[in-house]
Structures are given as structure tokens and as C-alpha cells.
N, C-alpha and C positions, 0 to 999 in steps of 0.2 A: 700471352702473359696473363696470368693471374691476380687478380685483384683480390686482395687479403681483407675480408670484410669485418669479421669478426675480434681482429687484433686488436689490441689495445696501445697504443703507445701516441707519442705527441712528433704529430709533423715538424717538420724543418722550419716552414712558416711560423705556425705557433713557437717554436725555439728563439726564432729572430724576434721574432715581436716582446715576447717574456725578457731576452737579453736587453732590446733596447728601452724599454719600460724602468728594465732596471738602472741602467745609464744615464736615463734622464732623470728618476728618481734622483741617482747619488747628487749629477749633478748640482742639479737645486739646491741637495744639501749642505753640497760643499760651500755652493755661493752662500747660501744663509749661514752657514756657519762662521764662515768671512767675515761676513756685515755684522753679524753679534759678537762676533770678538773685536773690530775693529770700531764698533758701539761702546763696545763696555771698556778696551782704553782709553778713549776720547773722555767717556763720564768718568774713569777714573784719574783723569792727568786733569779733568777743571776741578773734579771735586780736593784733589791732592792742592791744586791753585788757590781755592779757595781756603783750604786749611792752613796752608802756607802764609796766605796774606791775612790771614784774620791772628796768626800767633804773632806775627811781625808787629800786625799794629798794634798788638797787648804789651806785646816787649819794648818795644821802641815809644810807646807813650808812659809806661810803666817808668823807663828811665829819664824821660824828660819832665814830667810829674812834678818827681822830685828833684832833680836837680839842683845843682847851689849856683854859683855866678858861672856868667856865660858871657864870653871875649871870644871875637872872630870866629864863633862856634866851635872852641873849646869849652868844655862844659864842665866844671867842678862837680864831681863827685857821680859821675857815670863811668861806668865800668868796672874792674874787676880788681884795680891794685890798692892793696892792702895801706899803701900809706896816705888815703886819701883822697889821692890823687883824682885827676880825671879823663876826659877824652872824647874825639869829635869821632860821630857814626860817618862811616863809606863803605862804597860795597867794593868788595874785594876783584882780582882779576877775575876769578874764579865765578863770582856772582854772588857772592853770599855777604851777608851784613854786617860787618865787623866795628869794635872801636878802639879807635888809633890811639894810644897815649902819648906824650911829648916825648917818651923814649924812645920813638918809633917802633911801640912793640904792636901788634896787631891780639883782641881777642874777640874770637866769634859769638858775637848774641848769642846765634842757635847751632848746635851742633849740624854736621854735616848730615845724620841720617834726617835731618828737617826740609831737606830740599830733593825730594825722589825725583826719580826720572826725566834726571835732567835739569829741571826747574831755575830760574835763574832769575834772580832780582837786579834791574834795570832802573835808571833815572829813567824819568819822562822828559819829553822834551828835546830840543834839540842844544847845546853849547852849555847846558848844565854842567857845574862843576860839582855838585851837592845834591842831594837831594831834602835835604830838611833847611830851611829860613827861619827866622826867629825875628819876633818885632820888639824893640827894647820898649814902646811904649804902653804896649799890652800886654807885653810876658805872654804873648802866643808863639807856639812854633808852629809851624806848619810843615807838612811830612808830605810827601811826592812819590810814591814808586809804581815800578810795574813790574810783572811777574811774567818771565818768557820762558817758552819750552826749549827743547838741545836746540833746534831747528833757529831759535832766534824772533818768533812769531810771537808779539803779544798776547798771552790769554788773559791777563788782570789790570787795569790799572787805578790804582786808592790814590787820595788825599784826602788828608785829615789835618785836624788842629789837635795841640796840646797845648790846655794854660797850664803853666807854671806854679804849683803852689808855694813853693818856697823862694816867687820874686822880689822880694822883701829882704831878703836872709843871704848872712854872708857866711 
């Protein structure tokens, strides 16, 4: 047999070695590619949490503010009907923050595209029936929530006060 010295081409060796370099190459990739997409949902479903729960408490202290008399957490003059009326905040089956008026009609603080992926507003606590308390001696309310993903998993939870400016005023 003759041995071909001068040829130029690449062994079978070298073939398997170049293939499996590349193999391991993709591999890596693919795991890293993983981990950075599954990085960059994770900061986007707390940053979304975070945006979520920081317009809540603008809204939901925005209407207790001002508010007029307040009976068993019925609230004079929150919400959306035109005759004055008013109405106690709960959050919906659904998760989202609504308030109730004595027609039993249901209107949502925030529109539905305010709650992405998922996102769901929780009382804290366990045997809550509410999530906001009101003190008649200070005109303070005080607001409770948490912020949980489809999964049911706590990512947020606030409490706050709101004093009342118009405690005075019927």
C-alpha cells in the first residue's frame, strides 16, 4: 500500500474532533441562551410587580385622599358613578382591584392590560376579609396587598397608610 504524502486533505480524526468542538460549542450556547432568557423573564415579571404595585398605591391612596364619610368601609365618593355615589375597594375573583358600589355593580381601578403576565393582587394574611382598615380616630386607612404571579407565588407585598384629608367633611 501506498502512503500518499503529499495530499492535502483533513483526516477522519481531525473531522471528529472539529465536529465535536462544535457540539460542545452549540451546546454552551444553548444553555446560556436558557439562563438569559429565563434571567430576563424573571427581571421582567418583578420589574412588571413592581410597576403594578407602585400604580396601585397611587390609585388606591389617590381615592381614599379624598374621600367623603366612611361607614363599614363604604366610602362616599370613590368610584366612578356619576350620582355621587360611592363604594368599598376588593379585589376581584379574577385578582384585580375593583370597587363595589351598593348596586352591586363592580368598576376596575386599573384596566386589565395593568396586570401582564399573569400578575394577581392578593390580601395578605390569612382569614382577611379586606384588605384596607380605617381608624375613625385618626382618619387613617391603612392598605394591605400582595402581588402574586399565574403560579400563585408571592413576589410583592406593601402596606401603607392613607390620612384622609377631607375627615372633617360630609
Amino acid at each position: 500500500m501506498k502512503k500518499l504524502r503529499g495530499s492535502r486533505g483533513v483526516t477522519l480524526t481531525e473531522t471528529l474532533c472539529t465536529v465535536l468542538i462544535v457540539l460542545l460549542i452549540s451546546a454552551m450556547l444553548a444553555v446560556g441562551v436558557r439562563f438569559a432568557v429565563r434571567t430576563y423573564r424573571e427581571s421582567m415579571e418583578l420589574s412588571e410587580t413592581e410597576l403594578l404595585c407602585s400604580t396601585l398605591t397611587a390609585a388606591i391612596s389617590d381615592k381614599l385622599r379624598y374621600s367623603g364619610e366612611v361607614g363599614q368601609m363604604f366610602i362616599q365618593g370613590v368610584g366612578t358613578t356619576d350620582s355621587g355615589g360611592g363604594g368599598s375597594f376588593a379585589i376581584s375573583d379574577d385578582g384585580e382591584v375593583v370597587i363595589q358600589t351598593t348596586d352591586s355593580e363592580e368598576f376596575r381601578l386599573l384596566g386589565s392590560a395593568s396586570y401582564p403576565q399573569g400578575l394577581r393582587v392578593r390580601t395578605t394574611g390569612t382569614g382577611e376579609t379586606g384588605f384596607i382598615s380605617y381608624s375613625a380616630e385618626t382618619g387613617i386607612f391603612t392598605v394591605s396587598f400582595a402581588i402574586a404571579d399565574a403560579q400563585g407565588n408571592i413576589l410583592k407585598e406593601t402596606c401603607f397608610n392613607v390620612k384622609r384629608i377631607n375627615a372633617g367633611k360630609k
